[in-house]
BADO-182784 format. One record per residue (C-alpha): residue number from 1; x, y, z. Coordinates in nm, 3 decimals. Each point is the difference from the previous one (the first is absolute). Layout:
% BADO-182784
+-----+---------+---------+---------+
! seq !      px !      py !      pz !
+-----+---------+---------+---------+
! NUM !       X !       Y !       Z !
...
+-----+---------+---------+---------+
END
This chain:
% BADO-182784
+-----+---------+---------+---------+
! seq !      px !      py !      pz !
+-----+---------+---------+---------+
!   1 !   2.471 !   0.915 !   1.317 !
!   2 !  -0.098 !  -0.389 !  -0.085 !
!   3 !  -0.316 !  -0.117 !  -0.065 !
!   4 !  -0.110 !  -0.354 !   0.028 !
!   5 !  -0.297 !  -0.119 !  -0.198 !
!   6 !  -0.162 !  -0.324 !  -0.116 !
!   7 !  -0.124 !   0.128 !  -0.353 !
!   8 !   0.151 !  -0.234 !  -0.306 !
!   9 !   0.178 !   0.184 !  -0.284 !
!  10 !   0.053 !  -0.183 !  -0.357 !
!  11 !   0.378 !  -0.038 !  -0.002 !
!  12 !   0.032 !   0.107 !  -0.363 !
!  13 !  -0.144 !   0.344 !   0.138 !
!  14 !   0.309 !   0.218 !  -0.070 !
!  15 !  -0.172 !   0.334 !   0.072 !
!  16 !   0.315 !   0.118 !   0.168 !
!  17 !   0.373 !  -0.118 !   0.099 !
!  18 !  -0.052 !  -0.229 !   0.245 !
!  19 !   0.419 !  -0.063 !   0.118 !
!  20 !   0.233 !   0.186 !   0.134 !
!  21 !   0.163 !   0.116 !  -0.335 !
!  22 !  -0.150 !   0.252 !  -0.172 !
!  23 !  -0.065 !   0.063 !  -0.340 !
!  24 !   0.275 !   0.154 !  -0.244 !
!  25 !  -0.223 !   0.274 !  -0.074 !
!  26 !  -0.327 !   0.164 !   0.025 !
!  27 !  -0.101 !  -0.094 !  -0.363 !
!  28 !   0.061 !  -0.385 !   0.146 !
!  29 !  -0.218 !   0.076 !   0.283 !
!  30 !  -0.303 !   0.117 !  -0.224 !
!  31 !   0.073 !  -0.326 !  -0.228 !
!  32 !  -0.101 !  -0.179 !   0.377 !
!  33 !  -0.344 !   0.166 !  -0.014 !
!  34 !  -0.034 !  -0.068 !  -0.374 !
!  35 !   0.081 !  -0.385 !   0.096 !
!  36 !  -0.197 !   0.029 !   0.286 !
!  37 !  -0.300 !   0.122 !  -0.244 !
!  38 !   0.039 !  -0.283 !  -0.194 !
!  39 !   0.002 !  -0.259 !   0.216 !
!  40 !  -0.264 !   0.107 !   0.165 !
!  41 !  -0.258 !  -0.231 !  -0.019 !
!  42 !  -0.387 !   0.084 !  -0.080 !
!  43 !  -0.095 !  -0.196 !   0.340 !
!  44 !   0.143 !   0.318 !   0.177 !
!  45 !  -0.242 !   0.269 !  -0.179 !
!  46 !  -0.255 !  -0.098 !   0.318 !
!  47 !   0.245 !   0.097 !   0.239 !
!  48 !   0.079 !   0.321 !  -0.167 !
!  49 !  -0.384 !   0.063 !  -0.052 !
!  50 !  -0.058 !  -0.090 !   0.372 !
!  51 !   0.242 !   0.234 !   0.148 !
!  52 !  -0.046 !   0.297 !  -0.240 !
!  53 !  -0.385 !   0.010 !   0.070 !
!  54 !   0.008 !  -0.004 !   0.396 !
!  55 !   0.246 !   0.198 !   0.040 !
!  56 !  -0.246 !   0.260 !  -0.211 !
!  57 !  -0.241 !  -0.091 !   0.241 !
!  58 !   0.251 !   0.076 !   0.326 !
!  59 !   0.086 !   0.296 !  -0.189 !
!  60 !  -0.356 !   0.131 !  -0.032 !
!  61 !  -0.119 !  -0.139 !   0.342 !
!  62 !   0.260 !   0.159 !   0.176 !
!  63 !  -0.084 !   0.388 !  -0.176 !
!  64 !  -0.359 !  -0.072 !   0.045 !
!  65 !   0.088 !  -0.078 !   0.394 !
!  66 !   0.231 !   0.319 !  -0.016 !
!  67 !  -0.279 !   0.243 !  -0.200 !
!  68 !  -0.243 !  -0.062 !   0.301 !
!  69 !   0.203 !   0.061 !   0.269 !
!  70 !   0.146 !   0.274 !  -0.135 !
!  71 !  -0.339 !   0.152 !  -0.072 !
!  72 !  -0.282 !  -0.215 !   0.171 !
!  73 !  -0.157 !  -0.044 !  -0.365 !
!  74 !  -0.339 !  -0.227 !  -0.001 !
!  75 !  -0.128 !  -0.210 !  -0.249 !
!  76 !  -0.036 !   0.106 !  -0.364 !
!  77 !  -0.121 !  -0.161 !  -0.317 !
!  78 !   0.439 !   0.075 !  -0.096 !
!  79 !   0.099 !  -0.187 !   0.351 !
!  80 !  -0.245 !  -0.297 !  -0.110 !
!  81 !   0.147 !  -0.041 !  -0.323 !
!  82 !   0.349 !   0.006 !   0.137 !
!  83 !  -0.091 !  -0.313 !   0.270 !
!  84 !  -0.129 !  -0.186 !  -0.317 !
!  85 !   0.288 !   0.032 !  -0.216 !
!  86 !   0.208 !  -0.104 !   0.371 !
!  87 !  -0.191 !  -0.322 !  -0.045 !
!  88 !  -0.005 !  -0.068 !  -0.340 !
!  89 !   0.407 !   0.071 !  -0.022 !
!  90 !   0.039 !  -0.258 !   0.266 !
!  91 !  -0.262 !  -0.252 !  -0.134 !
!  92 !   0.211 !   0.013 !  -0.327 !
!  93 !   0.360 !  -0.029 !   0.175 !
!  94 !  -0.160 !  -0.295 !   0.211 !
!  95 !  -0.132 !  -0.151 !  -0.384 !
!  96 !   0.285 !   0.053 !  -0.155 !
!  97 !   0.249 !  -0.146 !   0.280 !
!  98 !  -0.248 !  -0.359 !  -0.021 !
!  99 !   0.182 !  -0.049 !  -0.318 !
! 100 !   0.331 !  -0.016 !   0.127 !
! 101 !  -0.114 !  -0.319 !   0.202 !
! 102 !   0.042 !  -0.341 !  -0.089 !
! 103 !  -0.326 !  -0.084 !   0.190 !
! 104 !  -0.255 !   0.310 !   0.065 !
! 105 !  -0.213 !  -0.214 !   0.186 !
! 106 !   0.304 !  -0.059 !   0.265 !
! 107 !   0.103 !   0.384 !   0.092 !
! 108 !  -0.144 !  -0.074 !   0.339 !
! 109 !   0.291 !  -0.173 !   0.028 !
! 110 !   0.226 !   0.283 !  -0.016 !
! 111 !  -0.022 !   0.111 !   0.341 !
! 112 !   0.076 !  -0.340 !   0.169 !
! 113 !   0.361 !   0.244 !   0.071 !
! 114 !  -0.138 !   0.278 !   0.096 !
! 115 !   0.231 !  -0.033 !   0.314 !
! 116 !   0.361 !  -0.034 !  -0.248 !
! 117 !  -0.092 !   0.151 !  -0.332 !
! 118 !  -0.044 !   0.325 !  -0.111 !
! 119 !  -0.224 !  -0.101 !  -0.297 !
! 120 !  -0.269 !  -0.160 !   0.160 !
! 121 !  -0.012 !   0.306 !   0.264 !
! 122 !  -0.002 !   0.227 !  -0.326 !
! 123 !  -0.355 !  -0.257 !  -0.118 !
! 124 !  -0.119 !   0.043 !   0.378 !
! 125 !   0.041 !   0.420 !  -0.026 !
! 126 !  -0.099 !   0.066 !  -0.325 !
! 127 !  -0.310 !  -0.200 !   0.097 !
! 128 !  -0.059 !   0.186 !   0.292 !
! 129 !   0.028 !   0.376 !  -0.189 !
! 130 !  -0.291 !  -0.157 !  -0.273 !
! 131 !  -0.229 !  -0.081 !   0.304 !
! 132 !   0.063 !   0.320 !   0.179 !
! 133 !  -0.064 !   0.197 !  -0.350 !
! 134 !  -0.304 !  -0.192 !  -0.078 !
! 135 !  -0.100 !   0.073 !   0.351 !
! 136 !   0.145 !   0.399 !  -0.031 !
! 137 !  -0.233 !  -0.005 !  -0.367 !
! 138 !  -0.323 !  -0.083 !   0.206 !
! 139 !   0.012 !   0.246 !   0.223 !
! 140 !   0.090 !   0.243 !  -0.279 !
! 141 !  -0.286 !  -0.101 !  -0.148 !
! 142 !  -0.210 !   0.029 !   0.267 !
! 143 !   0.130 !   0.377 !   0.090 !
! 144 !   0.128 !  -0.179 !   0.312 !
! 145 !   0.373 !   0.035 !  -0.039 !
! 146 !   0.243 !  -0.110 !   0.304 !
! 147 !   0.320 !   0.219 !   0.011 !
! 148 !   0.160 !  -0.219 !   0.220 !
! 149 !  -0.073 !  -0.288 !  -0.273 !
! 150 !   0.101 !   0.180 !  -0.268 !
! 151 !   0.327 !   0.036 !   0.173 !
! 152 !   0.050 !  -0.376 !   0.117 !
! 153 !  -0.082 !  -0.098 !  -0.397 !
! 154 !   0.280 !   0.215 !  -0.108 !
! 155 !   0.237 !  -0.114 !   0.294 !
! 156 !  -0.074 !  -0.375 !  -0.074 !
! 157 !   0.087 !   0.048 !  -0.358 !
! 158 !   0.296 !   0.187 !   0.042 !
! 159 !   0.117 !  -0.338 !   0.197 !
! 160 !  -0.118 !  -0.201 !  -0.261 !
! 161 !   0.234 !   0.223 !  -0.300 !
! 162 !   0.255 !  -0.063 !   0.311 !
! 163 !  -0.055 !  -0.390 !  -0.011 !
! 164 !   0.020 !   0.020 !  -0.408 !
! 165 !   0.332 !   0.209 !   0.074 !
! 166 !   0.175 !  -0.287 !   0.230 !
! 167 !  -0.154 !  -0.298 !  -0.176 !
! 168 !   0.181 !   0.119 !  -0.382 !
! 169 !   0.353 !   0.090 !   0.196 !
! 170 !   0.114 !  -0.374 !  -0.118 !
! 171 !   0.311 !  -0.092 !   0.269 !
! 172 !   0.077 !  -0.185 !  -0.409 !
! 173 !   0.086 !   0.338 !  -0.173 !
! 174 !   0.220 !   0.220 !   0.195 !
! 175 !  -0.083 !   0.299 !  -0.219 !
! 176 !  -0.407 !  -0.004 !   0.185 !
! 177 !   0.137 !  -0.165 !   0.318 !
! 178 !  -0.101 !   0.344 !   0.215 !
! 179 !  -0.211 !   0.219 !   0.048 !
! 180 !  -0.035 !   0.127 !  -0.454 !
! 181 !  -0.304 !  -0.148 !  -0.049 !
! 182 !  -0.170 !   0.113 !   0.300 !
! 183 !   0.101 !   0.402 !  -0.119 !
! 184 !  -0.085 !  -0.068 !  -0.359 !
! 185 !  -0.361 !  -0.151 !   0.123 !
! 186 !  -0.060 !   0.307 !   0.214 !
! 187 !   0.105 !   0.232 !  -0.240 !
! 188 !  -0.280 !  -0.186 !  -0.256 !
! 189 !  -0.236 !   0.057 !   0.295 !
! 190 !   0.055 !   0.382 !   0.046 !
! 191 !   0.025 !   0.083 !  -0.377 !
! 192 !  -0.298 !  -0.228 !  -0.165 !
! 193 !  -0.206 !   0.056 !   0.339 !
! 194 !  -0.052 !   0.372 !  -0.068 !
! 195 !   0.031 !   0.035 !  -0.344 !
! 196 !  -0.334 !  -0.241 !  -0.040 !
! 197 !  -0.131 !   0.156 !   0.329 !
! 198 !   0.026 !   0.338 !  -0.182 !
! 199 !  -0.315 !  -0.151 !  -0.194 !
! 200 !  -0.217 !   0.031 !   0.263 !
! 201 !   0.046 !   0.252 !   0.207 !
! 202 !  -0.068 !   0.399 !  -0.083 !
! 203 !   0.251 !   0.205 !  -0.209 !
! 204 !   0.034 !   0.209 !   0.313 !
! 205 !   0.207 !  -0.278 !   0.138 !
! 206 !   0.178 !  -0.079 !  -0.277 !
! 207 !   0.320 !   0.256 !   0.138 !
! 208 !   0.002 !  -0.212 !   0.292 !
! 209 !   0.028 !  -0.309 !  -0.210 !
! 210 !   0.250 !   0.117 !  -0.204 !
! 211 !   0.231 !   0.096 !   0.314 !
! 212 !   0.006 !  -0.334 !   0.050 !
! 213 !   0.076 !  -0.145 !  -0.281 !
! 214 !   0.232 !   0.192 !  -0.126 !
! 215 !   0.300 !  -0.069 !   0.238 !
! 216 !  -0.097 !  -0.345 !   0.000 !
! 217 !   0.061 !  -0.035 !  -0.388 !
! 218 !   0.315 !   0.212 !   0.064 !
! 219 !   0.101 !  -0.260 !   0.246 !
! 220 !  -0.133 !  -0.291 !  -0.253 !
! 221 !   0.254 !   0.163 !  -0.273 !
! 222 !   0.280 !   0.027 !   0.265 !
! 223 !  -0.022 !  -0.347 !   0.114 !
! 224 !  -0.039 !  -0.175 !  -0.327 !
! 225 !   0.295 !   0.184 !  -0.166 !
! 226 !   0.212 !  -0.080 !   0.350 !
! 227 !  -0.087 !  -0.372 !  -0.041 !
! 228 !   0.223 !  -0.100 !  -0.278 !
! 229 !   0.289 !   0.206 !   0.170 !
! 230 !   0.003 !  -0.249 !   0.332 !
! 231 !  -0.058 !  -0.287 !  -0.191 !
! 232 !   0.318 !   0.095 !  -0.189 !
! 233 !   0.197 !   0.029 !   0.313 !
! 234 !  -0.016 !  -0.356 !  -0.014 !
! 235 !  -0.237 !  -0.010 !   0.350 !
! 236 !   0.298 !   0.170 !   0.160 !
! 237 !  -0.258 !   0.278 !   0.132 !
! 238 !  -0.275 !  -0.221 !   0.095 !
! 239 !   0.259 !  -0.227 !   0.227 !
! 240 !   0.057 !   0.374 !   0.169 !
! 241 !  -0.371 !   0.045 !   0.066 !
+-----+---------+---------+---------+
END
């Protein structure tokens, strides 16, 4: 499964093996993330800002979309509060990523390849979910709430943690070069999403929650400690899938 993406990677970003030849052992594949920690530049804390806080935001859009169909709730001073802190997680993931630019003033820029690159369709969808949340947040507000809205926000930013996914698996690093970061972004979705959206809904709901997110940390633990184990196949299991 190759992806092809347009999304530049620092070449002194050893964050995994990136050849054909794996590593003698596993303690020399943790000493590639402790390289890759270090050369990490400060530029990318944006990025990692960015994608942490809207994919909190997917996470708690797409409960809040689930909790009212599951039980037709209306608006509530809690259901309020959670819309706000949708927009202000955004608004600061949107801040934060203006500092990874060269020129701010120029993102518009970034979706002259909409049509080729998966980065400026992640800008154009990730754009789209804060307008249909700011929109969703009104009508809250207004005790007007839409269902079908509610479920379009969480659909369009579910494709927008599915642009983020494609645009970071770099065709450069063979270790990310499929469809990892797309599971790891989804499993941040469905594990942040409902442990914030536990905040605001009643403790009645709470079991419901928790059956969620539960497997899906089970899974997180899984797939993390399977990670290292493929990489150290020497990409002899990802040229199988």
């Amino acid at each position: 499964m190759t992806f092809q993406t347009r999304c530049s990677i620092r070449p002194d970003s050893r964050i995994a093996p990136t050849s054909g030849h794996p590593p003698a052992s596993i303690f020399q594949l943790r000493l590639y993330w402790f390289e890759g920690m270090l050369n990490m530049d400060t530029r990318e804390l944006p990025l990692i800002l960015f994608t942490l806080l809207t994919q909190i935001a997917v996470g708690m859009a797409v409960f809040a979309a689930l909790r009212q169909w599951a039980i037709v709730e209306g608006p509530t001073v809690k259901s309020r509060n959670e819309w706000i802190t949708i927009l202000v997680l955004i608004g600061l993931g949107v801040f934060a990523a203006f500092f990874h630019l060269g020129k701010p003033l120029g993102a518009i820029r970034m979706l002259a390849n909409i049509g080729s690159a998966w980065l400026s369709r992640e800008i154009l969808s990730f754009g789209l979910f804060g307008v249909l949340s700011a929109i969703t947040f009104y009508l809250v507000f207004t005790k007007a709430t839409n269902n079908m809205l509610l479920k379009v926000t969480a659909l369009v930013g579910l494709l927008a943690v599915f642009s983020t996914g494609m645009a970071y698996a770099s065709a450069g690093l063979d270790a990310i070069n499929n469809a990892l970061p797309l599971i790891l972004f989804l499993l941040t979705v469905f594990t942040l999403g409902p442990a914030f959206a536990s905040y605001f809904v009643d403790e009645k709901l709470h079991s419901g929650l928790a059956s969620v997110l539960a497997p899906t940390l089970l899974t997180s633990l899984i797939v993390r400690f399977a990670i290292p184990f493929v990489w150290l196949s020497g990409n002899a299991v990802m040229r199988t899938t």
